[in-house]
C-alpha positions as CSV (number, residue, x, y, z in Angstrom):
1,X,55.6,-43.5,67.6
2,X,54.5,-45.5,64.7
3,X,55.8,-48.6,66.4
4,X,54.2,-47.8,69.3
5,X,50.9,-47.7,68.0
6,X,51.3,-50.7,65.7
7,X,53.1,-53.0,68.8
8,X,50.7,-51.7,71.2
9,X,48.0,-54.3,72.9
10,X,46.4,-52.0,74.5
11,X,42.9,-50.9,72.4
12,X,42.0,-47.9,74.4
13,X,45.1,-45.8,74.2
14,X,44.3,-44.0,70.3
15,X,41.3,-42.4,68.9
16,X,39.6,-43.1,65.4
17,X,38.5,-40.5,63.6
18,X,36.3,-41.6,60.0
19,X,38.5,-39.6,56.5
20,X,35.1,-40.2,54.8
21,X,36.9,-42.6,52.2
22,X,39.8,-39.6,51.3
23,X,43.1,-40.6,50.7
24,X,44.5,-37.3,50.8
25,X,43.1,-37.9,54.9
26,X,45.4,-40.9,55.0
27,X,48.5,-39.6,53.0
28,X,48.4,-36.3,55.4
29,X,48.8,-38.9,57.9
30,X,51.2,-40.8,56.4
31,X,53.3,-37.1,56.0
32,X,53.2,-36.6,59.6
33,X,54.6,-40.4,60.3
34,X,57.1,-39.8,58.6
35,X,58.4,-36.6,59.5
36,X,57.9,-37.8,63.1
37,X,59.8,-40.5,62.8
38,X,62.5,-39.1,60.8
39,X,63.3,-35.6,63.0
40,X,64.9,-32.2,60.7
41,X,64.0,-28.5,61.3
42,X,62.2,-28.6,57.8
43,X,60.4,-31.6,59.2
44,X,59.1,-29.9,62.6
45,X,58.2,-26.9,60.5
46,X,56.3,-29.2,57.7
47,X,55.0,-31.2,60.8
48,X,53.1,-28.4,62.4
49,X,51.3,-27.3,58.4
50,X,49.7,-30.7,58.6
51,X,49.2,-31.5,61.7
52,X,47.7,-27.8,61.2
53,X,45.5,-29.5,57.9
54,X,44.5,-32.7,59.6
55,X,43.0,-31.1,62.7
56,X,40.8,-28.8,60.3
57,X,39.8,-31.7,58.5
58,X,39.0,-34.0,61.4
59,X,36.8,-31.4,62.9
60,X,34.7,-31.0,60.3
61,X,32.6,-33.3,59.4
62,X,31.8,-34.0,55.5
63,X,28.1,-33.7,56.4
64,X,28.2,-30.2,57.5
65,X,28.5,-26.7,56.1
66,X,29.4,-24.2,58.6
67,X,26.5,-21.7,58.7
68,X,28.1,-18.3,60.1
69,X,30.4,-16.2,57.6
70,X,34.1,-17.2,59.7
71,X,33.3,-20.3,59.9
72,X,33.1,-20.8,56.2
73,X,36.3,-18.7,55.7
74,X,38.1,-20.8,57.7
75,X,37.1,-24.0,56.1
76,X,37.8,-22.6,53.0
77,X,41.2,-21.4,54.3
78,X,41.7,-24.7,54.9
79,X,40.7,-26.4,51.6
80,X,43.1,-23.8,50.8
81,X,45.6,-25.4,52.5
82,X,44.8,-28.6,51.5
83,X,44.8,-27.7,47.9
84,X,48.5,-26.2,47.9
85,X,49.5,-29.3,49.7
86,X,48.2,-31.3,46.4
87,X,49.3,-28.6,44.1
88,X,52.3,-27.6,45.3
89,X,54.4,-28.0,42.0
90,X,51.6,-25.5,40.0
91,X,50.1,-23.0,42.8
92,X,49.8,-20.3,41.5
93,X,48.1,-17.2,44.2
94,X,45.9,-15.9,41.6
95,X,43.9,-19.1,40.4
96,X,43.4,-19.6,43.8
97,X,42.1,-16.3,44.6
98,X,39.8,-16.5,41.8
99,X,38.7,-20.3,42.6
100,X,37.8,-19.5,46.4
101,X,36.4,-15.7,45.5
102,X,39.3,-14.1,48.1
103,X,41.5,-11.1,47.0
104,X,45.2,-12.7,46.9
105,X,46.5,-10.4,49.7
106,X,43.2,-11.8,51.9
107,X,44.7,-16.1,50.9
108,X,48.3,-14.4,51.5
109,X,46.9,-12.8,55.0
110,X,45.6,-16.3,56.3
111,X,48.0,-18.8,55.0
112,X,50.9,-16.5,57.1
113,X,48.4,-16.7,60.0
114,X,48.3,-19.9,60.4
115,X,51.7,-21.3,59.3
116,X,54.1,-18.6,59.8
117,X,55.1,-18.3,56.5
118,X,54.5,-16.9,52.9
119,X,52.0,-18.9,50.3
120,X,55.3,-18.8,48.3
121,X,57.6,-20.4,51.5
122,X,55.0,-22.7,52.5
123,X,54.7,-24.3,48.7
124,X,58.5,-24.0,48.2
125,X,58.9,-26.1,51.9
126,X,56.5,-28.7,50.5
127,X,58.0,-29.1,47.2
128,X,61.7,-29.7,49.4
129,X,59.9,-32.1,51.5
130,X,58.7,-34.3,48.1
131,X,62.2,-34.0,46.9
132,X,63.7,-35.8,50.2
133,X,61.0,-38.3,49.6
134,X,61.4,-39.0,46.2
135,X,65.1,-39.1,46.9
136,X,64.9,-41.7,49.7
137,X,62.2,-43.8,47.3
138,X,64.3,-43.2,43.8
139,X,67.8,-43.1,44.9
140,X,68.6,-43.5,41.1
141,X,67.3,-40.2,39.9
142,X,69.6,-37.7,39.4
143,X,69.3,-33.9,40.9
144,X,67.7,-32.1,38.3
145,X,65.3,-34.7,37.4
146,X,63.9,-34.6,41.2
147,X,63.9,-30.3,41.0
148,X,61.3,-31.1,37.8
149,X,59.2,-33.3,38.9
150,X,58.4,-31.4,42.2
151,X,57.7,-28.1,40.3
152,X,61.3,-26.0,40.2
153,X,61.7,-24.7,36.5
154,X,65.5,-24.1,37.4
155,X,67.6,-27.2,38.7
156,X,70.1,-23.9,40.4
157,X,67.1,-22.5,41.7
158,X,66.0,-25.9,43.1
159,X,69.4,-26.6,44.5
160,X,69.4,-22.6,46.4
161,X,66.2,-23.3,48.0
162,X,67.2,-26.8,49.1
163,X,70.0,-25.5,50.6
164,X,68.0,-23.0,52.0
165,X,65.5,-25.0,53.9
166,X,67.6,-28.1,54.7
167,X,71.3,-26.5,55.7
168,X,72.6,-29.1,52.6
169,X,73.3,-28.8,49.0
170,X,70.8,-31.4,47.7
171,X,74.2,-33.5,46.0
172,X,75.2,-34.0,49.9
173,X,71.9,-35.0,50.9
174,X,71.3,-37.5,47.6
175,X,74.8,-38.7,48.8
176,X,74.3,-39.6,52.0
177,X,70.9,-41.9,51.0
178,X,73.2,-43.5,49.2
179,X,75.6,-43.9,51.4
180,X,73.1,-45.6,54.2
């Protein structure tokens, strides 16, 4: 896809939407790029989150402020959203709920809504996701060192949930990048 649209001579085959100068805009973009062009299950479920966040933020413009009550919750939802995608390795349910004036089990509600899983699952997915990144761009980091910087307190822990949500022990999937 990504080849398509840079090798493609054709102008009036893709739509521009304006990210109002936000590079979190771009890197969500960037995100889904790359799980397209690199297919897993975590990456079709990681896919559909942001492809989830980017349609919420092209369709508002920075300019407005929705004016009727579910309007605003659902923008808020999704700065939500967008904030536990920046966040992922420090989210915590409470500061949220506090921060966006929502009772916990009201964030908890929504965020299952709209991706199908937990706040807990859905941070937990993004913080595997970063570790397969960083492991592709830092082939040299060890394990543990990768289950730290995305947030896990516990390399075991880290390595459980990896397994988990990839079908691989993370040494197998380190192994492999190295192997390519």
């Amino acid at each position: 896809m990504y080849s398509y649209v840079l090798n493609n001579e054709n102008p009036k085959n893709y739509i521009l939407f304006h990210g109002g100068g936000n590079d979190h805009f771009k890197r969500v973009i960037e995100d889904i790029v790359m799980e397209y062009a690199e297919p897993t299950e975590l990456g079709r479920i990681l896919l559909e989150a942001y492809l989830q966040i980017l349609l919420v933020q092209m369709t508002h413009s920075p300019y407005e402020y929705p004016h009727n009550r579910e309007s605003r919750h659902s923008l808020q939802i999704a700065e939500i959203l967008d904030e536990i995608d920046t966040s992922y390795a420090t989210v915590d349910l409470n500061q949220l709920a506090d921060k966006y004036s929502y009772h916990p089990e009201y964030i908890s509600r929504q965020i299952k809504a709209l991706t199908g899983k937990s706040i807990t699952n859905f941070a937990r997915d993004i913080r595997i996701k970063t570790a397969c990144r960083l492991a592709r761009e830092h082939p040299e980091l060890r394990v543990s060192d990768i289950a730290y910087q995305v947030g896990f307190k516990d390399p075991k822990y880290f390595a459980t949930s990896f397994k988990r949500v990839t079908g691989m022990k993370p040494k197998e999937f380190f192994a492999q990048l190295r192997e390519s």
